[in-house]
C-alpha positions in Angstrom: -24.0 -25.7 -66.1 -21.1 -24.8 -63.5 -18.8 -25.9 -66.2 -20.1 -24.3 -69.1 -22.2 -21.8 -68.2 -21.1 -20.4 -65.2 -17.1 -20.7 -65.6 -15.8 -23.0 -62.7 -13.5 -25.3 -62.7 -14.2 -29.0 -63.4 -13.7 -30.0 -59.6 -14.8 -27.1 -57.8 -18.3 -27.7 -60.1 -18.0 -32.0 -59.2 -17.9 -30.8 -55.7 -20.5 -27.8 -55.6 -23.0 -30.3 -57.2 -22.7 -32.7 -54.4 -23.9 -30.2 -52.0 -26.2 -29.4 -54.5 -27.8 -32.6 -55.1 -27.5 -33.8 -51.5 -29.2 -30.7 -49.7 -32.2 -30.9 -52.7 -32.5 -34.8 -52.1 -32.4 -34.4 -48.0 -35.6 -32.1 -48.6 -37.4 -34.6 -50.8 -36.9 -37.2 -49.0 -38.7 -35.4 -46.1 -41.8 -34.8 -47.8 -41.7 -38.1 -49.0 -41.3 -39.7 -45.6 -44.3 -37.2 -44.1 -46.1 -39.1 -46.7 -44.6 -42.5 -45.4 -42.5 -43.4 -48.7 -39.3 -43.7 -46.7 -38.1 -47.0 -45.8 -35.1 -45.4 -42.6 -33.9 -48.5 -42.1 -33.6 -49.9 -45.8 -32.4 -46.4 -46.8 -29.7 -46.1 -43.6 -27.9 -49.6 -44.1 -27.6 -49.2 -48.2 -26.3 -45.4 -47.6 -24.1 -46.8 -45.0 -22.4 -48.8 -47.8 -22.8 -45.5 -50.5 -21.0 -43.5 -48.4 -18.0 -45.2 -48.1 -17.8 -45.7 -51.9 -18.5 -42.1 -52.4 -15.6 -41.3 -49.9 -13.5 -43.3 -51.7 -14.3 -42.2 -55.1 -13.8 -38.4 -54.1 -9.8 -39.3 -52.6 -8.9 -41.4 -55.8 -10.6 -38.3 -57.8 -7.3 -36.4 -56.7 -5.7 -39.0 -59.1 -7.9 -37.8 -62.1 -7.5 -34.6 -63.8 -11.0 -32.3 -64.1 -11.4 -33.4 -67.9 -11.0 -37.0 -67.2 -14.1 -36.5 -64.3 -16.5 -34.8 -67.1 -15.4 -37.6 -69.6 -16.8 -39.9 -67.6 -19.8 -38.2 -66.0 -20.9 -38.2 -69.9 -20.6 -41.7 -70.8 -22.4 -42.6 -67.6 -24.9 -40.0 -68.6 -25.5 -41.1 -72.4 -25.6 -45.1 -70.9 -28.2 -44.0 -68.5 -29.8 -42.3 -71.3 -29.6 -45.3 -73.9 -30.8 -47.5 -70.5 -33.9 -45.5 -70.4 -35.1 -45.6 -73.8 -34.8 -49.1 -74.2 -36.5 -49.8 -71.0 -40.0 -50.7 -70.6 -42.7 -48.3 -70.6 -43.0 -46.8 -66.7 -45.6 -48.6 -65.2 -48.5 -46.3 -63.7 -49.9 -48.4 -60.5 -48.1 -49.3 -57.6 -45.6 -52.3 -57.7 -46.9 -55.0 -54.8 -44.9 -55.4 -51.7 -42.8 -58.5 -52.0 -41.8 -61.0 -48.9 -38.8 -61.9 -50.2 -35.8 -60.4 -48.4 -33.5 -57.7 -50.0 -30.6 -59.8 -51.2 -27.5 -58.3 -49.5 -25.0 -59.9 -50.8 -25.5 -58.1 -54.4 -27.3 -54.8 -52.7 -23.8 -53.7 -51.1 -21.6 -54.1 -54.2 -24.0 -52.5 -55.9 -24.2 -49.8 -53.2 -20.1 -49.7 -53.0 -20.5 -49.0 -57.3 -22.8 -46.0 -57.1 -21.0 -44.3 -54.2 -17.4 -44.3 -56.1 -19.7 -42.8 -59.0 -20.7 -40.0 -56.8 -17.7 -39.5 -55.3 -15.8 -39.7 -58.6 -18.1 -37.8 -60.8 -20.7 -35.9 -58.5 -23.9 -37.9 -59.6 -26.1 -38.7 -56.6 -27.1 -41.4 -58.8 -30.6 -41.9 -58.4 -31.0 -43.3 -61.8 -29.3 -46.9 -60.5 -30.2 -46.6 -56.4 -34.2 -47.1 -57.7 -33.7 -49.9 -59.8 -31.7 -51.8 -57.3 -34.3 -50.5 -54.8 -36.9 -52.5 -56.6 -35.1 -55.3 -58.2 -32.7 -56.5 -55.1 -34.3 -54.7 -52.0 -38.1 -55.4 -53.3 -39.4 -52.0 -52.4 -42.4 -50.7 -53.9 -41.5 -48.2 -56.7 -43.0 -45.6 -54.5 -41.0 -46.1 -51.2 -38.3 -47.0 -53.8 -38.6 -43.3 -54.6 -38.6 -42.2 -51.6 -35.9 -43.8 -49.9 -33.1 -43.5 -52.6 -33.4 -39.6 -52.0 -32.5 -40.2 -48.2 -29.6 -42.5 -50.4 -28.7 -40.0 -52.4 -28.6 -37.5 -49.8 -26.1 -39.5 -47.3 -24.0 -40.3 -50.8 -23.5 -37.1 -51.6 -22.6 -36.0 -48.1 -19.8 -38.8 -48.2 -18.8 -37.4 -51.3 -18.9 -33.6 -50.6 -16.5 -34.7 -47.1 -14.3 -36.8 -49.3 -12.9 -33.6 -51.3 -12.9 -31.1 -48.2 -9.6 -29.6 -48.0 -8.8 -30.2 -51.3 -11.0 -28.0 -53.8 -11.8 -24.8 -53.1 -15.4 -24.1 -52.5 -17.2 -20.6 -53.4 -19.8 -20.8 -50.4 -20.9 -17.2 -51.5 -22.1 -18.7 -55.0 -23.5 -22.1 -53.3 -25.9 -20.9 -51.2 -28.5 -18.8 -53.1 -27.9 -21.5 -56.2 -28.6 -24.3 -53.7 -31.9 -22.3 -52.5 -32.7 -21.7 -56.5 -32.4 -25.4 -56.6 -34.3 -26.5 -54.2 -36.9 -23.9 -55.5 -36.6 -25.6 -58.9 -37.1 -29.0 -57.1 -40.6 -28.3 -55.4 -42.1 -27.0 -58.8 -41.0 -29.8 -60.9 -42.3 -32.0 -58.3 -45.6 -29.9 -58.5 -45.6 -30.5 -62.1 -44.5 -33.9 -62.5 -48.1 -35.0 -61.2 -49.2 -33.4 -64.4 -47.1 -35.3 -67.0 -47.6 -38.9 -67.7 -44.8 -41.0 -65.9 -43.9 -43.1 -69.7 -43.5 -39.5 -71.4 -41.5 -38.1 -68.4 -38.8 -40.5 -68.6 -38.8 -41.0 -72.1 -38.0 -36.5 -72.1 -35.1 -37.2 -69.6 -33.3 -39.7 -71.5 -33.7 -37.5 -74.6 -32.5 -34.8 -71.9 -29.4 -36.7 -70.3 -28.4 -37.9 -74.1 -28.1 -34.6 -75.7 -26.3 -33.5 -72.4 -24.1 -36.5 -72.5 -23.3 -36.1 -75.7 -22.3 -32.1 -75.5 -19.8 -33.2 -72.7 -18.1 -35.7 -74.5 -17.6 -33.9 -77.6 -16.4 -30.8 -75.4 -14.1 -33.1 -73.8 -13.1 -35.5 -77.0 -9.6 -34.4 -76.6 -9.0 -36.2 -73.6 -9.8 -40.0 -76.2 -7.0 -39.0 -78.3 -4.5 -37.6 -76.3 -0.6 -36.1 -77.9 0.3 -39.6 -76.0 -1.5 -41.7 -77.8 -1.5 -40.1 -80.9 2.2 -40.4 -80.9 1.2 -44.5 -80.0 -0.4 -44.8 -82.9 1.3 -46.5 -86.3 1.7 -44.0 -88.9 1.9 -44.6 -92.5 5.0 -44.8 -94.3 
């Protein structure tokens, strides 16, 4: 939407989305810890390890040009998508709480993976913090929930501080779109109750694949660049 809608460049709209993303999730996450599906700790030590990949991410970012970002924000978007679909079907209970302890040692590379994302493409990447929530750090799907928007909201701070001083931000825009945002946020919350979980995600893949796939085409030019066409053998 920054991009093609509104006109900004493909860093400053990487950037504004962080903030975005981050100051939306921050407020989630605090109605969903009033409601006690926030695990703090759990949430605190795998955004420790987010952050410093989302930090990263944003300084190698000054490496990539703005076309090369939105190139790969859509592949990651139309493998989410293709993720989702083939998936099984949401379950609608609660997952049980497991003893086993969250496995660490593949929790922070994990962790360390989704923050260069953010930093390097301004997802707050919520679609791979759940599963890993649930999978390595056995968290209810619930408190899953919950605590990957306190992740999400740490990881885009990282990000958003990552680019500082290097992309100019138009604050006067920001802040009445991040309020619209937020707005947005607490009525699709409101209505998600509403719509069966299995249909839900089954509209946001279809969502995130037609988005995906607009991206990419807008940004095909970047796969076959004048350097690599001039790679390329030509027929004689």
């Amino acid at each position: 939407v920054l991009v093609y809608v509104l006109g900004y460049d493909a860093k400053q709209a990487i950037v504004m989305s962080l903030l975005v993303v981050g100051i939306t999730s921050l407020l989630a996450a605090a109605q969903h810890w009033r409601l006690g599906n926030v695990r703090i700790p759990t949430a605190l030590m795998f955004g420790a390890f987010t952050m410093i990949g989302a930090f990263a991410g944003a300084r190698f970012a000054m490496y990539l040009s703005g076309g090369v970002q939105l190139l790969v924000l859509a592949v990651v978007m139309v493998a989410a998508a293709l993720s989702m679909l083939r998936g099984k079907p949401v379950a609608s209970g609660e997952s049980p709480v497991s003893v086993n302890a969250p496995r660490w040692g593949v929790l922070i590379p994990v962790a360390l993976g989704v923050g260069v994302l953010t930093g390097l493409i301004g997802i707050g990447g919520g679609f791979l913090v759940v599963p890993a929530l649930i999978v390595i750090a056995h968290v209810p799907v619930r408190e899953a929930i919950g605590t990957s928007l306190l992740v999400i909201a740490l990881n885009s701070a990282a990000g958003f501080a990552g680019y500082l001083g290097t992309v100019t931000v138009d604050w006067a825009f920001l802040a009445p779109f991040t309020a619209a945002s937020v707005g947005g946020a607490l009525v699709g919350t409101a209505l998600a109750s509403r719509v069966p979980q299995a249909v839900l995600k089954r509209r946001f893949a279809l969502f995130l694949l037609v988005m995906g796939g607009f991206v990419l085409f807008k940004n095909r030019h970047i796969l076959i660049s004048p350097a690599t066409v001039s790679a390329l053998p030509t027929r004689r």
